[in-house]
N, C-alpha and C positions, 0 to 999 in steps of 0.2 A: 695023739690029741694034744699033748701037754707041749709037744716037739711045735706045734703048729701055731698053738697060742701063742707063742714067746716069738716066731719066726713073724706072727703079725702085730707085736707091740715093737719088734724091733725094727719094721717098716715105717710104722706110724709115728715112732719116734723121732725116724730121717727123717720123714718127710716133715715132720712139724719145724724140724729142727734147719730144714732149708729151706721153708717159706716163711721164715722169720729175717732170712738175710735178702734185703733188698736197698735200693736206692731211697735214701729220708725214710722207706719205712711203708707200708700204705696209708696212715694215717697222716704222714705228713704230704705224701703227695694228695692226698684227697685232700688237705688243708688248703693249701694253693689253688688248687680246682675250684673250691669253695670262695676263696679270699677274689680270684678274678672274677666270677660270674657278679660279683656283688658292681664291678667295674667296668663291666661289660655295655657297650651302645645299643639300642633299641635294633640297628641293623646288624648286629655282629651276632646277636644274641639271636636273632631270627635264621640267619645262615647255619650259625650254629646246632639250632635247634630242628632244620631240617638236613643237614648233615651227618648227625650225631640219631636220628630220631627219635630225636624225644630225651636220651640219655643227657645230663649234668656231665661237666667237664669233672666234678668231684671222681664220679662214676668212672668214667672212661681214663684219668690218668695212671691209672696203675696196670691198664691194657700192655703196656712195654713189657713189663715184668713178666704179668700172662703168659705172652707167644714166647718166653725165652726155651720151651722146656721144645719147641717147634723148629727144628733143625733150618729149616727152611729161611728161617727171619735169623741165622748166627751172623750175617753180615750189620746185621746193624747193634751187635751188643758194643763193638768199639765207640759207638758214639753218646754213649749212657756218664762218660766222662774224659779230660785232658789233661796229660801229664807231661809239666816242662819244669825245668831248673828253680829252684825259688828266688834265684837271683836276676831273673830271665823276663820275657814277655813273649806271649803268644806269638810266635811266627818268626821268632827271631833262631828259632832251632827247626830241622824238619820235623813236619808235621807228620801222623799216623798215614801212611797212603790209606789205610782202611777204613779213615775217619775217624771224628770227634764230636765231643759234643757241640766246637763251633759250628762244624760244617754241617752236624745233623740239623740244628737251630737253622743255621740259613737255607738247606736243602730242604728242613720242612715248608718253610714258608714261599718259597720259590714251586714247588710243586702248590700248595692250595691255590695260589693266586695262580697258578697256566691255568687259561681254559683249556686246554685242549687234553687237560688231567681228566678222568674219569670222577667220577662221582663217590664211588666205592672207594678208590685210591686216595680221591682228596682227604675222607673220612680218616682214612688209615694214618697218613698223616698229620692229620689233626689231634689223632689219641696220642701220637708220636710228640707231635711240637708241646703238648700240655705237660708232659712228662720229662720232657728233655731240659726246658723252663726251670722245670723245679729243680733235677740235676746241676744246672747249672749256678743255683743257689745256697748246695751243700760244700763247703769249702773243700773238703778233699777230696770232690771230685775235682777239682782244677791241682792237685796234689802231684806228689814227688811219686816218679816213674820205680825208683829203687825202693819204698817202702807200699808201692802200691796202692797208693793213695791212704795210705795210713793202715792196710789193711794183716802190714805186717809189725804191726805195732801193740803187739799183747798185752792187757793190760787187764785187771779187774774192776768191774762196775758193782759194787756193794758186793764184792768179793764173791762173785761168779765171774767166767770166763770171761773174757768179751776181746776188742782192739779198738782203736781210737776212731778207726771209720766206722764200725758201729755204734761207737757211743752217739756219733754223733749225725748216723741214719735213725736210729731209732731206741736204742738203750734210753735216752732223756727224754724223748717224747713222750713212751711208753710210761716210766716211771711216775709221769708226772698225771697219767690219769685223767685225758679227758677224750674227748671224743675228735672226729676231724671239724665237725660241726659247732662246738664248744669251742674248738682253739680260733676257727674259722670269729668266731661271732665275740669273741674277745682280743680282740685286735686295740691297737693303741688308736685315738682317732688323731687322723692328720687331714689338715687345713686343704681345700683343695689348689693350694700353690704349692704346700708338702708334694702333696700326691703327682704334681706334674715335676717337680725337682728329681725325685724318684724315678719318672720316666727318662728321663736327656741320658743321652751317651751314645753310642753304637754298641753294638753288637760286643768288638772289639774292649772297650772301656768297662764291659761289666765284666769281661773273663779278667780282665785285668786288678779288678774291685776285688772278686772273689779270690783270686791268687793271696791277694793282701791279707785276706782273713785266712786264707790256707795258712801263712806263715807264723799268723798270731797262733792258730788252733795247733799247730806242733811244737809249739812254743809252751802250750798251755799245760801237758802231760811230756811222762818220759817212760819208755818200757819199763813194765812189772808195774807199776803205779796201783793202788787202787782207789780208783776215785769213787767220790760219795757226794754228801751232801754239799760238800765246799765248793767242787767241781759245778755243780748243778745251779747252785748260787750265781756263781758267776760267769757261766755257760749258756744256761737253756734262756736268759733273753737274747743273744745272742739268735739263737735257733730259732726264737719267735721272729726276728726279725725277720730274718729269712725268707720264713716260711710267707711273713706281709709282703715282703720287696719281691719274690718271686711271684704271687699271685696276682699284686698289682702291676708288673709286670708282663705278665704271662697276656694281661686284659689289655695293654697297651698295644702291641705285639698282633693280636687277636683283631681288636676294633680297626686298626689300618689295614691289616689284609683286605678287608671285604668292603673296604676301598674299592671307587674304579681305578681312581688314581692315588696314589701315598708317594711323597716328595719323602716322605716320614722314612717309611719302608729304604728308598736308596738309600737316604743319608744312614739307618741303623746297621747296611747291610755294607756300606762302602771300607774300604782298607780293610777287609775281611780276608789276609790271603787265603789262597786255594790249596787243596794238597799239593804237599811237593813229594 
Protein backbone atom coordinates (compact mmCIF):
# COMPACT_ATOMS: atom_id res chain seq x y z
CA UNK A 1 0.00 0.00 0.00
CA UNK A 2 2.66 2.40 1.26
CA UNK A 3 4.74 1.12 -2.29
CA UNK A 4 1.66 2.57 -4.21
CA UNK A 5 1.24 5.76 -2.50
CA UNK A 6 4.53 7.05 -3.24
CA UNK A 7 4.48 5.45 -6.89
CA UNK A 8 1.20 7.89 -7.32
CA UNK A 9 2.72 11.13 -5.84
CA UNK A 10 5.73 10.48 -7.95
CA UNK A 11 3.36 10.43 -11.09
CA UNK A 12 1.64 13.59 -10.00
CA UNK A 13 4.58 15.26 -9.30
CA UNK A 14 5.88 14.63 -13.28
CA UNK A 15 3.06 15.40 -14.47
CA UNK A 16 2.62 18.85 -12.54
CA UNK A 17 6.11 19.35 -13.10
CA UNK A 18 5.52 18.98 -17.20
CA UNK A 19 2.57 20.91 -17.58
CA UNK A 20 4.05 23.83 -16.02
CA UNK A 21 6.60 23.98 -19.07
CA UNK A 22 4.98 25.54 -22.14
CA UNK A 23 5.17 28.40 -24.70
CA UNK A 24 4.56 32.22 -22.54
CA UNK A 25 2.86 29.88 -20.13
CA UNK A 26 -1.20 29.35 -20.35
CA UNK A 27 -1.71 32.55 -18.75
CA UNK A 28 0.14 34.50 -21.11
CA UNK A 29 -1.24 32.82 -24.13
CA UNK A 30 -4.75 33.31 -22.78
CA UNK A 31 -3.57 37.13 -22.23
CA UNK A 32 -3.19 37.55 -25.99
CA UNK A 33 -6.48 35.73 -26.65
CA UNK A 34 -8.06 38.21 -24.38
CA UNK A 35 -5.98 41.43 -25.46
CA UNK A 36 -7.16 40.60 -29.42
CA UNK A 37 -11.02 39.89 -29.01
CA UNK A 38 -11.07 43.34 -27.34
CA UNK A 39 -9.65 44.37 -31.27
CA UNK A 40 -11.54 42.20 -33.07
CA UNK A 41 -14.37 43.53 -36.10
CA UNK A 42 -18.11 42.91 -35.70
CA UNK A 43 -17.34 40.45 -38.86
CA UNK A 44 -14.24 38.62 -37.56
CA UNK A 45 -15.82 38.23 -34.36
CA UNK A 46 -19.03 36.55 -35.75
CA UNK A 47 -16.91 34.06 -38.00
CA UNK A 48 -15.01 33.52 -35.22
CA UNK A 49 -17.73 32.81 -33.06
CA UNK A 50 -19.30 30.43 -35.29
CA UNK A 51 -16.17 28.66 -36.06
CA UNK A 52 -14.80 28.28 -32.68
CA UNK A 53 -18.62 27.68 -31.10
CA UNK A 54 -19.08 29.67 -29.04
CA UNK A 55 -15.45 29.15 -27.39
CA UNK A 56 -13.10 32.92 -26.79
CA UNK A 57 -9.85 32.89 -28.64
CA UNK A 58 -8.55 33.34 -24.59
CA UNK A 59 -10.01 29.57 -24.34
CA UNK A 60 -8.81 28.01 -27.36
CA UNK A 61 -5.15 29.40 -27.43
CA UNK A 62 -3.54 27.02 -25.49
CA UNK A 63 -5.25 24.01 -27.63
CA UNK A 64 -1.41 23.80 -29.28
CA UNK A 65 -0.13 22.71 -26.19
CA UNK A 66 -3.26 20.35 -25.56
CA UNK A 67 -2.75 17.81 -28.57
CA UNK A 68 1.08 17.88 -27.99
CA UNK A 69 0.90 14.67 -25.75
CA UNK A 70 -1.13 13.36 -29.39
CA UNK A 71 1.38 11.61 -31.54
CA UNK A 72 -0.56 12.32 -34.39
CA UNK A 73 -0.25 16.35 -34.38
CA UNK A 74 4.23 15.82 -33.67
CA UNK A 75 4.61 17.36 -37.13
CA UNK A 76 3.53 20.58 -36.30
CA UNK A 77 5.64 21.06 -32.82
CA UNK A 78 8.65 22.48 -35.17
CA UNK A 79 6.50 25.33 -35.83
CA UNK A 80 5.87 26.50 -31.90
CA UNK A 81 9.27 28.58 -32.66
CA UNK A 82 12.63 29.84 -35.24
CA UNK A 83 15.99 29.53 -34.65
CA UNK A 84 18.78 31.47 -36.82
CA UNK A 85 22.09 33.32 -36.00
CA UNK A 86 21.76 36.43 -34.00
CA UNK A 87 23.64 38.25 -36.39
CA UNK A 88 21.41 36.91 -39.30
CA UNK A 89 17.66 37.47 -40.69
CA UNK A 90 15.11 35.05 -41.44
CA UNK A 91 15.75 33.32 -44.58
CA UNK A 92 19.08 34.23 -45.17
CA UNK A 93 20.29 30.69 -43.64
CA UNK A 94 18.04 27.48 -44.46
CA UNK A 95 15.21 27.22 -43.09
CA UNK A 96 13.61 23.96 -40.74
CA UNK A 97 12.23 21.74 -43.93
CA UNK A 98 9.77 20.81 -40.98
CA UNK A 99 8.69 24.15 -40.41
CA UNK A 100 8.53 27.21 -38.36
CA UNK A 101 6.75 29.45 -36.63
CA UNK A 102 7.04 31.74 -39.91
CA UNK A 103 5.59 29.22 -42.01
CA UNK A 104 3.07 27.97 -39.44
CA UNK A 105 1.68 31.85 -39.17
CA UNK A 106 1.50 31.91 -42.97
CA UNK A 107 0.15 28.32 -43.47
CA UNK A 108 -2.42 29.13 -40.86
CA UNK A 109 -3.85 31.84 -42.48
CA UNK A 110 -3.65 30.62 -45.99
CA UNK A 111 -5.60 27.44 -44.99
CA UNK A 112 -8.65 29.72 -43.05
CA UNK A 113 -9.09 31.85 -46.04
CA UNK A 114 -9.25 28.45 -48.99
CA UNK A 115 -12.77 27.74 -49.28
CA UNK A 116 -12.40 24.80 -50.27
CA UNK A 117 -10.87 24.13 -46.28
CA UNK A 118 -13.42 22.12 -44.24
CA UNK A 119 -14.90 23.83 -41.57
CA UNK A 120 -13.69 21.49 -38.74
CA UNK A 121 -10.08 21.99 -40.24
CA UNK A 122 -10.54 25.86 -40.61
CA UNK A 123 -11.34 25.71 -36.85
CA UNK A 124 -8.18 23.66 -36.22
CA UNK A 125 -6.36 26.07 -37.53
CA UNK A 126 -7.60 28.92 -36.05
CA UNK A 127 -6.67 27.51 -32.48
CA UNK A 128 -3.32 27.04 -34.24
CA UNK A 129 -2.79 30.65 -35.78
CA UNK A 130 -4.07 32.24 -32.08
CA UNK A 131 -1.31 30.38 -30.53
CA UNK A 132 1.41 30.58 -32.89
CA UNK A 133 0.72 34.67 -32.68
CA UNK A 134 1.62 34.58 -29.34
CA UNK A 135 4.83 32.40 -29.99
CA UNK A 136 5.91 34.55 -32.03
CA UNK A 137 5.86 37.49 -29.47
CA UNK A 138 8.14 35.52 -26.78
CA UNK A 139 11.75 36.48 -27.84
CA UNK A 140 13.39 33.25 -27.54
CA UNK A 141 11.37 31.64 -29.52
CA UNK A 142 13.05 33.47 -32.49
CA UNK A 143 16.33 32.41 -30.33
CA UNK A 144 19.82 30.79 -30.85
CA UNK A 145 19.66 27.10 -32.36
CA UNK A 146 22.76 26.08 -29.95
CA UNK A 147 21.28 27.19 -26.74
CA UNK A 148 17.84 26.19 -27.76
CA UNK A 149 16.23 29.07 -27.53
CA UNK A 150 17.45 29.82 -24.26
CA UNK A 151 16.33 26.54 -22.96
CA UNK A 152 19.84 25.54 -22.26
CA UNK A 153 20.65 28.45 -20.25
CA UNK A 154 20.23 27.36 -16.32
CA UNK A 155 19.80 29.76 -14.30
CA UNK A 156 17.76 30.37 -10.83
CA UNK A 157 14.53 32.47 -10.43
CA UNK A 158 14.33 33.39 -6.52
CA UNK A 159 16.70 30.57 -6.15
CA UNK A 160 14.65 27.67 -7.48
CA UNK A 161 15.72 25.90 -10.65
CA UNK A 162 14.56 27.41 -13.85
CA UNK A 163 16.45 28.59 -17.53
CA UNK A 164 16.11 31.79 -19.34
CA UNK A 165 13.25 30.49 -21.63
CA UNK A 166 11.27 29.88 -18.90
CA UNK A 167 11.79 32.74 -17.09
CA UNK A 168 10.49 34.38 -19.72
CA UNK A 169 7.35 31.85 -20.67
CA UNK A 170 6.16 32.04 -17.45
CA UNK A 171 8.55 32.28 -14.23
CA UNK A 172 7.56 36.43 -14.46
CA UNK A 173 4.19 36.19 -15.37
CA UNK A 174 3.46 33.68 -12.77
CA UNK A 175 5.33 35.64 -10.10
CA UNK A 176 3.66 38.57 -10.62
CA UNK A 177 0.19 37.28 -9.72
CA UNK A 178 -2.66 38.04 -11.77
CA UNK A 179 -4.84 36.39 -13.73
CA UNK A 180 -5.03 36.27 -17.87
CA UNK A 181 -8.07 38.44 -17.57
CA UNK A 182 -6.35 40.95 -15.11
CA UNK A 183 -3.28 41.27 -17.23
CA UNK A 184 -5.61 41.22 -20.26
CA UNK A 185 -7.80 44.34 -18.78
CA UNK A 186 -4.50 46.34 -17.59
CA UNK A 187 -3.05 47.04 -20.57
CA UNK A 188 -1.38 50.62 -21.28
CA UNK A 189 -3.95 52.68 -23.45
CA UNK A 190 -2.78 53.47 -26.93
CA UNK A 191 -4.17 56.16 -29.30
CA UNK A 192 -5.96 54.44 -32.05
CA UNK A 193 -2.98 55.81 -34.54
CA UNK A 194 -0.60 53.75 -31.69
CA UNK A 195 -2.74 50.82 -32.38
CA UNK A 196 -2.50 50.96 -36.30
CA UNK A 197 1.62 51.82 -36.15
CA UNK A 198 1.70 48.48 -34.10
CA UNK A 199 -0.04 46.94 -36.96
CA UNK A 200 2.47 47.89 -40.41
CA UNK A 201 5.12 45.46 -41.32
CA UNK A 202 4.85 41.97 -42.99
CA UNK A 203 4.96 38.92 -41.69
CA UNK A 204 8.81 39.15 -42.29
CA UNK A 205 9.46 42.53 -40.19
CA UNK A 206 7.95 41.16 -37.00
CA UNK A 207 10.39 37.95 -36.83
CA UNK A 208 12.80 40.23 -37.55
CA UNK A 209 11.55 42.96 -34.39
CA UNK A 210 11.35 39.89 -32.25
CA UNK A 211 15.01 38.61 -33.17
CA UNK A 212 16.09 42.22 -31.79
CA UNK A 213 14.57 41.54 -28.40
CA UNK A 214 15.91 37.86 -28.47
CA UNK A 215 19.41 39.53 -28.60
CA UNK A 216 18.73 42.22 -25.91
CA UNK A 217 16.97 39.23 -23.64
CA UNK A 218 20.47 37.00 -23.72
CA UNK A 219 22.13 39.99 -23.16
CA UNK A 220 20.00 40.56 -20.04
CA UNK A 221 21.25 37.20 -17.99
CA UNK A 222 24.31 34.76 -18.01
CA UNK A 223 24.37 30.98 -16.80
CA UNK A 224 24.07 30.27 -13.08
CA UNK A 225 22.56 33.87 -12.45
CA UNK A 226 19.89 34.06 -10.00
CA UNK A 227 17.51 36.57 -10.85
CA UNK A 228 14.93 38.19 -8.54
CA UNK A 229 13.49 41.25 -8.20
CA UNK A 230 15.99 43.41 -10.21
CA UNK A 231 15.44 41.07 -13.07
CA UNK A 232 11.68 41.57 -12.97
CA UNK A 233 11.93 45.35 -12.61
CA UNK A 234 13.38 45.58 -15.58
CA UNK A 235 11.98 42.67 -17.52
CA UNK A 236 8.35 41.96 -17.01
CA UNK A 237 7.23 45.43 -18.90
CA UNK A 238 9.03 44.09 -21.42
CA UNK A 239 6.69 40.84 -21.32
CA UNK A 240 3.58 43.03 -20.89
CA UNK A 241 4.40 44.44 -23.98
CA UNK A 242 4.31 41.61 -25.63
CA UNK A 243 1.78 40.04 -24.57
CA UNK A 244 -0.26 43.81 -25.85
CA UNK A 245 1.60 43.74 -29.32
CA UNK A 246 0.84 40.03 -29.93
CA UNK A 247 -2.82 40.33 -29.16
CA UNK A 248 -3.25 43.49 -30.94
CA UNK A 249 -1.81 41.79 -33.46
CA UNK A 250 -3.15 38.49 -33.36
CA UNK A 251 -6.71 40.88 -34.02
CA UNK A 252 -5.14 42.52 -37.01
CA UNK A 253 -4.19 39.24 -38.65
CA UNK A 254 -7.82 37.79 -37.61
CA UNK A 255 -10.09 40.87 -38.98
CA UNK A 256 -8.40 40.73 -42.69
CA UNK A 257 -8.80 37.04 -42.98
CA UNK A 258 -12.44 37.03 -43.05
CA UNK A 259 -12.08 39.55 -45.62
CA UNK A 260 -13.47 38.50 -49.19
CA UNK A 261 -10.59 40.47 -50.26
CA UNK A 262 -7.35 41.76 -48.10
CA UNK A 263 -4.64 43.67 -50.27
CA UNK A 264 -3.50 43.57 -46.35
CA UNK A 265 -3.18 39.84 -46.11
CA UNK A 266 -0.60 39.87 -49.52
CA UNK A 267 1.29 42.56 -48.56
CA UNK A 268 1.86 40.74 -44.72
CA UNK A 269 2.41 37.54 -46.29
CA UNK A 270 4.82 38.77 -49.48
CA UNK A 271 8.88 38.15 -49.17
CA UNK A 272 7.84 35.30 -46.82
CA UNK A 273 10.53 32.76 -48.18
CA UNK A 274 9.23 29.12 -48.34
CA UNK A 275 11.07 26.14 -46.83
CA UNK A 276 14.20 25.33 -48.40
Amino acid sequence: MKKNVLVLLFVLLTTLTNASIAEWGKTGHRTIGAIAEKHLSKKAKKHIYRLLNGSTLAFVSIHSDEIRSDHQYDHFKPWHYVNFPADSKYGEHPTNEAGDVVQGIKNCILKIRNEEVSIKEKAFYLKLLTHLVGDLHQPLHVGNGEDRGGNDIKIQWFWEDSNLHRVWDSDMIDSYKMSYSELANNTNYKTKKEIQTLKQGKLIDWVTETKKLANQTYNSAKKGDNLKYEYMYHQFPIVRQQLDLGGIRLAAILNEIFKKKSDWIDHFLSNTPDNK
